[in-house]
C-alpha positions in Angstrom: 191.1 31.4 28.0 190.0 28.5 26.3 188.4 28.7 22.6 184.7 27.6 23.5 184.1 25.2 21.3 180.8 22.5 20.4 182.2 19.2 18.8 180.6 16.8 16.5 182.1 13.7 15.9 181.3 12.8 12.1 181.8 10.2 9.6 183.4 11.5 6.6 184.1 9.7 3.7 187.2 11.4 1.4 187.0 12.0 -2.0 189.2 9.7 -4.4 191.0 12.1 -6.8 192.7 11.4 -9.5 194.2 14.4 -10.6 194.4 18.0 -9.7 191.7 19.0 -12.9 189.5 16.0 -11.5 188.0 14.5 -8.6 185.6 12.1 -7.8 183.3 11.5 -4.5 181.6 8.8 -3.1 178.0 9.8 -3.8 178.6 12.3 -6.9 179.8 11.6 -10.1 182.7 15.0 -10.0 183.8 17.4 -7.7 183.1 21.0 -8.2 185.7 23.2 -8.1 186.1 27.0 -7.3 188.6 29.6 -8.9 190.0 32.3 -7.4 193.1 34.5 -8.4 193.8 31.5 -11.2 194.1 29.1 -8.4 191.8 26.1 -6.9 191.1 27.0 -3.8 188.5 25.6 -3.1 186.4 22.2 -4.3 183.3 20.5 -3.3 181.2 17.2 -3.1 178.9 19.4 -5.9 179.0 22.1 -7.7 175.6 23.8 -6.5 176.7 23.2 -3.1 180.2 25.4 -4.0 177.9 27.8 -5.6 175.0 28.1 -2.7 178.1 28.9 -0.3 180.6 31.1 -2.7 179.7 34.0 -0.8 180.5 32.3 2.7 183.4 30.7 2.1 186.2 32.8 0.7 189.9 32.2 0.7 192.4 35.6 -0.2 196.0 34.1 -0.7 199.2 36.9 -0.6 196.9 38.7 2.4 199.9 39.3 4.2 203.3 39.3 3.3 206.6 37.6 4.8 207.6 41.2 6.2 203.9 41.7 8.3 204.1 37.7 9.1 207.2 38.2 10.7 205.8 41.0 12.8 202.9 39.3 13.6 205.6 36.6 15.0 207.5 38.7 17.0 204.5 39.9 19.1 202.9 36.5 19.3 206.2 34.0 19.7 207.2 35.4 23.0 204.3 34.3 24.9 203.5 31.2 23.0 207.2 30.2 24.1 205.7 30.3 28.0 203.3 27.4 27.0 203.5 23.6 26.4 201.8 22.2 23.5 198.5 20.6 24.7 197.0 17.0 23.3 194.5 16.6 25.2 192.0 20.0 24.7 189.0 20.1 27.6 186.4 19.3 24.8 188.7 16.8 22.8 188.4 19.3 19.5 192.6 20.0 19.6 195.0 18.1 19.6 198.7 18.9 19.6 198.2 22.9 20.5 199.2 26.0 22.2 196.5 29.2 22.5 196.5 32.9 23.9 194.5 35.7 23.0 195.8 39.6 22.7 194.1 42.9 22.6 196.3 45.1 22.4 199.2 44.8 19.3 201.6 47.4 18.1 200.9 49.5 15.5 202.0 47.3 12.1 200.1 44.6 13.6 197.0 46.7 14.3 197.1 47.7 10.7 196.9 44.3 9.8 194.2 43.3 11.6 192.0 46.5 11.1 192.4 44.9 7.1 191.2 41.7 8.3 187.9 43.8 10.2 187.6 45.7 6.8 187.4 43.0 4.7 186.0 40.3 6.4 182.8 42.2 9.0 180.3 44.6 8.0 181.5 48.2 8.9 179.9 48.7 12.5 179.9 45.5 13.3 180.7 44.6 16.7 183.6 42.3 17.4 184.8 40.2 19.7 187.8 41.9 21.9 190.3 39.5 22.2 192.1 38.2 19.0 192.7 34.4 19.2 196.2 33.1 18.4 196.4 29.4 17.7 199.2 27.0 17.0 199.1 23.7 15.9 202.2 21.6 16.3 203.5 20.4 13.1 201.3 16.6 14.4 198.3 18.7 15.5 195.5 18.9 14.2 191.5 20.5 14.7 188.4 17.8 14.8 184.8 18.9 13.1 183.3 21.8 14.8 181.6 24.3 15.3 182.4 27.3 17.2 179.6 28.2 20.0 177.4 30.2 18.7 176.7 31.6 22.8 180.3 33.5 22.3 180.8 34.5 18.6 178.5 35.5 16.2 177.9 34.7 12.5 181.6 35.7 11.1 184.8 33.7 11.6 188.3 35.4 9.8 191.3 33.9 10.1 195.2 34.7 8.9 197.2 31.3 8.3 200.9 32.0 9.5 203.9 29.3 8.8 202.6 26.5 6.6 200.1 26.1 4.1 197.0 23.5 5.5 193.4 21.9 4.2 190.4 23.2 6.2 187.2 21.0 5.5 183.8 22.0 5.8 181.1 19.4 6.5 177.5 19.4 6.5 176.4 18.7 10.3 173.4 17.1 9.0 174.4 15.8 6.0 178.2 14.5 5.8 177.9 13.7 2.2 178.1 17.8 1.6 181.4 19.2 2.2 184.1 21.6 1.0 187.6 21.1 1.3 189.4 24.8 1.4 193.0 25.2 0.6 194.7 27.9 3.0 197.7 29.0 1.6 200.2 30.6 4.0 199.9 34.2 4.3 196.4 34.2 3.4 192.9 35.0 5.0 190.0 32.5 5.2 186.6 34.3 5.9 183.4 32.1 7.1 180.2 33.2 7.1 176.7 32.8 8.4 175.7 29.0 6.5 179.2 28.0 6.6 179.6 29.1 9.6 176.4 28.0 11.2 175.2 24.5 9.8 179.0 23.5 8.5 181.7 22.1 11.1 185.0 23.0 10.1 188.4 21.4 10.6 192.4 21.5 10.1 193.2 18.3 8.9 196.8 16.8 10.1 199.9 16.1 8.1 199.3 12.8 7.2 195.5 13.6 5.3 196.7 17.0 4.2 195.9 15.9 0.5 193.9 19.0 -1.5 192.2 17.3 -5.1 194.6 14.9 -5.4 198.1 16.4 -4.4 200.1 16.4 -0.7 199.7 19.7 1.1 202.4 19.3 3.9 201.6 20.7 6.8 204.1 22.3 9.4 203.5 24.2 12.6 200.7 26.1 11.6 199.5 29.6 13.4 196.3 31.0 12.8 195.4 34.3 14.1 191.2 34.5 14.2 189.0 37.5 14.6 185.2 36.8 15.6 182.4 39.2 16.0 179.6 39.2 18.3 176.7 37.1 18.4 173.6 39.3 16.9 
């Protein structure tokens, strides 16, 4: 099944950085930058715009180790294997991409995902059955948008598998406002109702993978995304 899928096509103009400690943006005078676990993770066009939305944007790094990545592979590779990768996606939002969805997993991979539930929905919450698996060729990449919100609701959590990639976040109505997220492989990224709802997000390709100022290369990515309901 297809990952349903509203695209806006934006203007975005990148921020110039000059170092990793400081960045500046068309429009603002420094980036604003947010610390978590002693690393940047994340950093803005402002630093009341990181605030406003540090509660719906969060990035956990070490979420999963190499030994519960690995299983996750071995359920997911085999049937992955059966499919081309795609460039041309039926709403032009993928490009370079192969897709599937499970429910059911074996038991170290359940455990896994009932931590992503855990940490990511509120308990009770109801979810969306099948779990999306995603990979993006090493030259893929995801275009600004935003996930229907007729078919998921106002949570989006997903495990990054493989390679370590730059998400942006972009105001749909203001494309001066954005967040660039660094999603560090074996980690969980967790969007929530604002940045969820009014934000596009994206997976930016190899050649623009640049996080405040330094290359972030990016291989064949696989991102494993749980959704809940829509309310």
């Amino acid at each position: 099944m297809k990952l349903l899928l509203s695209v806006l096509k934006l203007t975005y103009t990148p921020a110039a950085c000059t170092s990793r400690r400081r960045c500046l943006s068309s429009g603002s005078s420094s980036s604003s930058l947010l610390r978590r676990q002693d690393e940047t993770l994340v950093v803005g066009s402002s630093r009341e715009l990181v605030q406003r939305l540090g509660s719906q944007v969060e990035v956990r790094t070490g979420f999963i180790t190499e030994k519960e990545e690995g299983a996750l592979m071995r359920e997911v590779e085999p049937g992955l294997k059966k499919k081309r990768y795609e460039f041309d996606h039926w709403d032009d939002a993928i490009h370079g991409y192969r897709e599937t969805e499970r429910e059911r997993w074996g038991a170290a991979c359940e455990e896994i995902l009932s931590r992503v539930r855990s940490v990511a929905f509120p308990e009770g919450s109801p979810l969306l059955g099948p779990v999306h698996v995603l990979d993006l060729d090493k030259t893929g990449y995801i275009k600004p948008h935003i996930d229907s919100v007729k078919f998921c609701g106002s949570t989006i959590a997903g495990l990054c598998l493989l390679s370590d990639s730059i998400m942006r976040l972009v105001k749909e109505d203001a494309t001066n406002e954005w967040l660039d997220l660094l999603l560090p492989r074996y980690s969980l990224y967790i969007l929530r109702d604002q940045a969820r709802y009014n934000f596009t997000h994206e997976i930016l390709k190899d050649e623009e993978s640049v996080f405040n100022g330094q290359k972030v290369p990016r291989l064949r990515r696989i991102s494993i995304i749980c959704r809940n309901l829509p309310g």
